[in-house]
N, C-alpha and C positions, 0 to 999 in steps of 0.2 A: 504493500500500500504506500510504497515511496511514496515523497510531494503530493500524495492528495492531501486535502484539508478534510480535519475530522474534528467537530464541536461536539462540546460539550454544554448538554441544553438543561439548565438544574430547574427542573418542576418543567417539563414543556406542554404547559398546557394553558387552553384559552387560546390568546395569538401566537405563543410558544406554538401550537399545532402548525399552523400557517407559517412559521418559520420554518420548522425541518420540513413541509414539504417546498418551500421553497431553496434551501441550503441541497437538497435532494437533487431538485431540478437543475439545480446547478454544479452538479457532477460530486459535492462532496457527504460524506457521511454525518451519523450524528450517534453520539452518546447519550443514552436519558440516566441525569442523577437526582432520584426523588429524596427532597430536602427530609422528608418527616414520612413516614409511614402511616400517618394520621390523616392524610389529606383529605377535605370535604367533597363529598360524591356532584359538587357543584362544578367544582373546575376537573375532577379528574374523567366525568360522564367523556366518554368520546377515545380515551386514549388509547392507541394502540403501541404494542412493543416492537410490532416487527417492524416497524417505522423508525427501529434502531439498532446498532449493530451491535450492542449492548445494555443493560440495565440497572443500575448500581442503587446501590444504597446509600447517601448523606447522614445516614448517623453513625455515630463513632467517633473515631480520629477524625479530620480534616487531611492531615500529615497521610497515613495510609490511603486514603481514596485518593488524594492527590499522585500518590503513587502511581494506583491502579489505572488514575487517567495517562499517566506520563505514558505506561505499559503498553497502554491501548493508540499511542498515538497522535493524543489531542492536539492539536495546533490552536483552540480558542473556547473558551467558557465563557458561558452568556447563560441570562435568567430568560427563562421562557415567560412568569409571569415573577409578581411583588412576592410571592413567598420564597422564591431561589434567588432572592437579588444578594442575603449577606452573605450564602456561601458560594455562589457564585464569586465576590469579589475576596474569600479568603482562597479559594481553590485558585485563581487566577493567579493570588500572590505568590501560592507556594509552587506553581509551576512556572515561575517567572515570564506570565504573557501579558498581554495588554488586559488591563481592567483599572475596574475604580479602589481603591486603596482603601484596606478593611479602617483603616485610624479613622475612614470618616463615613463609613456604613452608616452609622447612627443617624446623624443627617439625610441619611436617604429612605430611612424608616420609620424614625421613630418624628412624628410631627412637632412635637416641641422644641426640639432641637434642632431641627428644619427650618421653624423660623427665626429661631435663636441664630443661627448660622446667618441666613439671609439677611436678619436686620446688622450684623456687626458685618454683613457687606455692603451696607447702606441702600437695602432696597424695603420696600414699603411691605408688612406683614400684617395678617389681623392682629390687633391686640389677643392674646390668648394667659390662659391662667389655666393651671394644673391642681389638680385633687385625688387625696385619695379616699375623702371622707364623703359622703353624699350630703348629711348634711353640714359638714362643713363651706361644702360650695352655694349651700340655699343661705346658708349666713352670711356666708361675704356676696352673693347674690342682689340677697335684702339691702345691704348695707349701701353699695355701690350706684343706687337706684338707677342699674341701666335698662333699657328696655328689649328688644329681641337677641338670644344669644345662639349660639350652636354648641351643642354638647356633641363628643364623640369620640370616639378609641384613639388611644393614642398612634396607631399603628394598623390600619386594615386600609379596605380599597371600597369604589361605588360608594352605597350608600350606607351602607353599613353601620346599624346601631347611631346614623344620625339624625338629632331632633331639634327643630326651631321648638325655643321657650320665650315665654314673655314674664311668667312668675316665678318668685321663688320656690313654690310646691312643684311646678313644671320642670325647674332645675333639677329637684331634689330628685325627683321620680326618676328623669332621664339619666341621673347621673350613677342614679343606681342599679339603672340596668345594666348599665355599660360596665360597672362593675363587677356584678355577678356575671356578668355573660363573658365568653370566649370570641375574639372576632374570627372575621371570616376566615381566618386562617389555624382556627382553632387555638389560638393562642391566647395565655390568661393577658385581661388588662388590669395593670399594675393599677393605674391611674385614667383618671376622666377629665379629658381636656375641654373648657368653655372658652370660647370665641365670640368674639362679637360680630354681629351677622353682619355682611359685607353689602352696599345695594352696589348693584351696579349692571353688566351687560359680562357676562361668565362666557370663559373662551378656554379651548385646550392647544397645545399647541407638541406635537410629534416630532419628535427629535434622534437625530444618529450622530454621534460623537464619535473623533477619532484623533486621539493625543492635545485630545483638549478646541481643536475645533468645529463646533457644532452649526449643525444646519437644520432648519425648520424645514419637515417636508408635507405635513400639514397641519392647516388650523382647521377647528372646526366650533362653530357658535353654539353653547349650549340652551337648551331651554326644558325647565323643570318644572314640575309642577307641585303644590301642598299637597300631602295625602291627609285623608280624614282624623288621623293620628297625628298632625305635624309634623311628618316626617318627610322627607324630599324626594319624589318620586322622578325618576328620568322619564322625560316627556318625549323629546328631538332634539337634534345637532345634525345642523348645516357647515357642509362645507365651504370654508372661506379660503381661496386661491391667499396660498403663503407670497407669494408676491400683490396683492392688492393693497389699497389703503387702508381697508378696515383692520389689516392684520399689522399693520406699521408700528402701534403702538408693542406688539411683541417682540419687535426683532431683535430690539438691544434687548428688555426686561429677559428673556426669557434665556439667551447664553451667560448673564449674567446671573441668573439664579443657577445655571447648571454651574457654573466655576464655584459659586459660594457653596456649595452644594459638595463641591466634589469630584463631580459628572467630568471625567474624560474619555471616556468610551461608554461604545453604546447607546445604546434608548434609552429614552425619557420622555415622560408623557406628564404636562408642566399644566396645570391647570389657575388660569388667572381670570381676575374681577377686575375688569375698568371699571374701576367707579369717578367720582367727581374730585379723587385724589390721588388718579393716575391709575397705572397697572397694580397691583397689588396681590402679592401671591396666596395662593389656596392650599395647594400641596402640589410636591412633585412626585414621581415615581421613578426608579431609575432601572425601567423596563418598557418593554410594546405598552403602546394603548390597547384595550381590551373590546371587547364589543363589534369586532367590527370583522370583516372582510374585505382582506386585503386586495382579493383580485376585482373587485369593484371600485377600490379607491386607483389602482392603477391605471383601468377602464376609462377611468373621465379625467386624469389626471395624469396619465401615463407614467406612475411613481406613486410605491406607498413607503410610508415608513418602514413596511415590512421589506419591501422587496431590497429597499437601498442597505439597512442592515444586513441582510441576507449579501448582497453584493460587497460590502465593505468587510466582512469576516470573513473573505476568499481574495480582496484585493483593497488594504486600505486605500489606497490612492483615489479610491472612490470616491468619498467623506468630501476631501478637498476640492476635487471635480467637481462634485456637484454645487449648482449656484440657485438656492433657493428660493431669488428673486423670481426666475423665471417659471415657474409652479404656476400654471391657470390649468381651470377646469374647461369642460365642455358645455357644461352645462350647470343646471343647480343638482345639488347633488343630497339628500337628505336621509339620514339615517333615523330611524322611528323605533323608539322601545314598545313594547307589547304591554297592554295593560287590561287583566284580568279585574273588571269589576265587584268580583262574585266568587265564590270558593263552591266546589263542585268536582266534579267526576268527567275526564274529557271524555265525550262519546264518539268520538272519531276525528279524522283529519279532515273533513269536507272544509273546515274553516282556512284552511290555507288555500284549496283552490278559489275560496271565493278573494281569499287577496291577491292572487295571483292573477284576476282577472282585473284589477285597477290600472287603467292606461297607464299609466308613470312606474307601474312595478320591474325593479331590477335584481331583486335576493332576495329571500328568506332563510333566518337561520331560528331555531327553536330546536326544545327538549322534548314536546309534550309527545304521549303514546296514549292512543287508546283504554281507556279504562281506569288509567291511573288518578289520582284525586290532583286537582290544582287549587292551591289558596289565592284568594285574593293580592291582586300586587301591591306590597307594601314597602318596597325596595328593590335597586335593581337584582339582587338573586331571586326575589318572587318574581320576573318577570317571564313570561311565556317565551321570550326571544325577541328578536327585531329584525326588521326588515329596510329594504334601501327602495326610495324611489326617484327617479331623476329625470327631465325633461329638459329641453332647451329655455322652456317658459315656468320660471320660478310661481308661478297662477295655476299652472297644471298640477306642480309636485303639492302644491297647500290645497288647492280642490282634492286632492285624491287622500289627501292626511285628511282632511275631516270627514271624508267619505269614510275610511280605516275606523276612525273614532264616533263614528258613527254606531259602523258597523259591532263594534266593543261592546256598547250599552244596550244591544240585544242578547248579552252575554255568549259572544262569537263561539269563544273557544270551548263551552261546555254543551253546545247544542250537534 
C-alpha cells in the first residue's frame, strides 16, 4: 500500500459518512476509531465497517492505538463528527501529523472556555456565567435582573438540552436538567452554562484549514423556530454564496475565531449572530457541519466543505488554492428540518413521496421505518430528517416550504 493515503476517521459518523465515501472516491482508504463504545444509536444509525479497512477501538492508551494506527499506515487523523474531535487531535500529536494541538482541545469543546479564548483575542462573545448549582444560578439569576437567557451543556452539539428562560424558576428548572442529564454524546455535565440571549440574524459559516490558513466554503442563514417548551427548534438555512455581501461580515470574524481557537487544520463549523454589535460568536466546532448532504451543496455550488477536506487530506496544496471569494451558487438553495407535530407510530413511507413530489424538491434524508413510534420534534435529534429544495427563483423554494409545513400539520409523517 506504498504512497496511498490512509485516514484515520475517529467517530465517522453523521458527515464523517460523507467523508470516507468521499476520501474513497478518491483512491485513498480509511480507518474507523470509535472514541467510546457508548455511542448514541442517533449518530451511529447508518454505519457500516466495510466502508473501512479496519476498526479500532479509542479506549485505552492513546500511546498504543497510536501505535496500531502508525502499523496500519495512516498518513492523516480527522474527526468524523464533535465526539472524535479530542482524540482525534491527541492521536495526531502522537503520530507526528498535521492536526490541532491537544494544549488547546479544551477551547474546541468545552464552550466556556471557547469564549474565554475568543474574548482575550479580542473578538465579541455572549456574556456567559457557569454553575454547578441549579439553584445557585436562579439566585444570581434573580439578583442580576436580566431578562431572556440561554441555559445549556457545557459541551454537546444542535440543540441539545437548550432552553430560552425569562424567570428565575425557568432558570432553575433548565439548569437542572442539564445537570442530571448526559449530553448528546453521553457524556456527564459537570456544569450548566447561562448566556445571555443574542438578537440578531444567526449564520454558520464551513470551514477547511491547512497550517493555519483557512477558507470559508460555505455560509449558510439560519432560521429557528420557539418550540412549545422554549426550547429552539431548527426551522431552515439558506445558502448564502461565501463570496456575497451578506457573508462579508464573516470573512475576517470567522479565521479569527478559528486562530483564537486553535483551528489549524481541518473543519470547523463556526456558528455566529450579527446583531446591532457586530458578528458575535455562538460556538465553534472543530469538525464537518452536520445535517447536510454534501453532494447537493456541491451541485449548486460546485464545492462542499466536505468535498474540499476530502481533497486537502490527499493534497494540502489545496486549502491554499482555493479562493473563497469566488463561491456563488446557482440558485437558492434551502435546507429544511422535518418537524413532527405529534408523537405516534409511523404507518409507512407514502409521506416522503408526497414531498418528493414538490416542484423545488432536490434530497431527502431521514431515519423513520414503518411501524416504529416517532415523538414529537423537540430538538434537532427529534427530528424526522431534512430535506433540500432549490430553484433559480428564491418565490418557488419558500412556496414549496410552506406547502412542506403545511403538509406537517396534517401530521405527514404518522399517516
Amino acid at each position: 500500500m506504498s504512497g496511498q493515503a490512509r485516514v484515520a476517521v475517529v467517530d465517522g459518523h453523521s458527515t464523517g459518512r460523507a467523508l470516507v465515501a468521499a476520501l474513497t472516491r478518491r483512491g485513498a482508504s480509511c480507518v474507523h476509531v470509535q472514541s467510546s463504545e457508548d455511542m448514541p444509536a442517533f449518530f451511529t444509525d447508518g454505519f457500516d465497517p466495510t466502508h473501512y479497512e479496519a476498526c479500532l477501538t479509542g479506549a485505552g492508551d492513546p500511546a498504543r492505538l497510536a501505535g496500531e494506527l502508525a502499523a496500519l499506515g495512516v498518513t492523516s487523523v480527522v474527526a468524523g463528527t464533535e465526539s472524535g474531535v479530542v482524540l482525534a487531535d491527541i492521536l495526531a500529536h502522537h503520530l507526528g501529523l498535521d492536526g490541532n494541538h491537544p494544549a488547546t482541545s479544551a477551547a474546541r469543546r468545552d464552550k466556556a472556555t471557547m469564549g474565554r479564548a475568543a474574548a482575550e483575542a479580542g473578538l465579541t462573545v455572549p456574556r456567559t456565567w457557569s454553575f454547578t448549582d441549579a439553584d445557585e444560578a436562579r439566585t444570581w439569576y434573580a439578583r442580576r435582573r436580566l431578562t431572556d437567557v440561554v441555559v445549556k451543556p457545557p459541551s454537546s452539539a444542535g440543540s441539545d438540552n437548550v432552553w430560552f428562560c425569562r424567570t428565575p424558576d425557568e432558570v432553575r428548572t433548565a439548569c437542572a436538567r442539564v445537570l442530571a442529564a448526559r449530553n448528546l454524546y453521553r457524556e456527564p455535565n459537570p456544569t450548566v452554562l447561562v448566556q445571555e440571549r443574542l438578537r440578531g440574524v444567526e449564520y454558520y459559516a464551513n470551514t477547511v484549514s491547512h497550517a493555519g490558513r483557512h477558507r470559508i466554503v460555505e455560509v449558510w442563514r439560519y432560521s429557528k423556530r420557539l418550540g412549545p417548551d422554549r426550547r429552539p427548534v431548527y426551522d431552515h438555512e439558506d445558502l448564502v454564496p461565501a463570496g456575497s455581501e451578506e457573508s462579508a461580515p464573516l470573512r475576517d470574524f470567522v479565521p479569527a475565531v478559528l486562530d483564537a481557537l486553535g483551528v489549524r487544520h481541518g473543519a470547523a463549523h463556526t456558528e455566529v449572530m450579527i446583531t446591532n454589535r457586530g458578528p458575535v460568536l455562538v460556538e465553534s466546532g472543530a469538525r464537518l457541519g452536520g445535517g447536510t448532504l454534501p453532494w447537493v451543496v456541491e451541485k449548486y455550488c460546485g464545492v462542499s466543505q466536505t468535498s474540499l477536506l476530502a481533497e486537502s487530506l490527499l493534497d494540502p496544496d489545496r486549502v491554499a488554492a482555493f479562493d473563497d471569494r469566488t463561491v456563488r451558487s446557482l440558485g437558492a438553495l434551502r435546507n429544511i428540518a422535518l418537524i413532527s407535530r405529534t408523537a405516534g407510530t409511523v404507518r409507512s413511507l407514502e409521506w416522503a413521496a408526497r414531498l418528493e413530489e414538490l416542484p423545488t424538491f432536490v434530497a431527502l434524508s431521514h431515519h423513520l421505518r414503518p411501524g416504529e413510534h416517532l415523538g414529537a420534534t423537540i430538538d434537532l435529534p427529534s427530528s424526522p430528517g431534512f430535506v433540500y429544495l432549490a430553484a433559480s427563483d428564491p418565490q418557488a423554494v419558500d412556496r414549496d416550504y410552506r406547502q412542506l409545513r403545511a403538509l406537517e400539520e396534517t401530521d405527514l409523517y404518522l399517516t
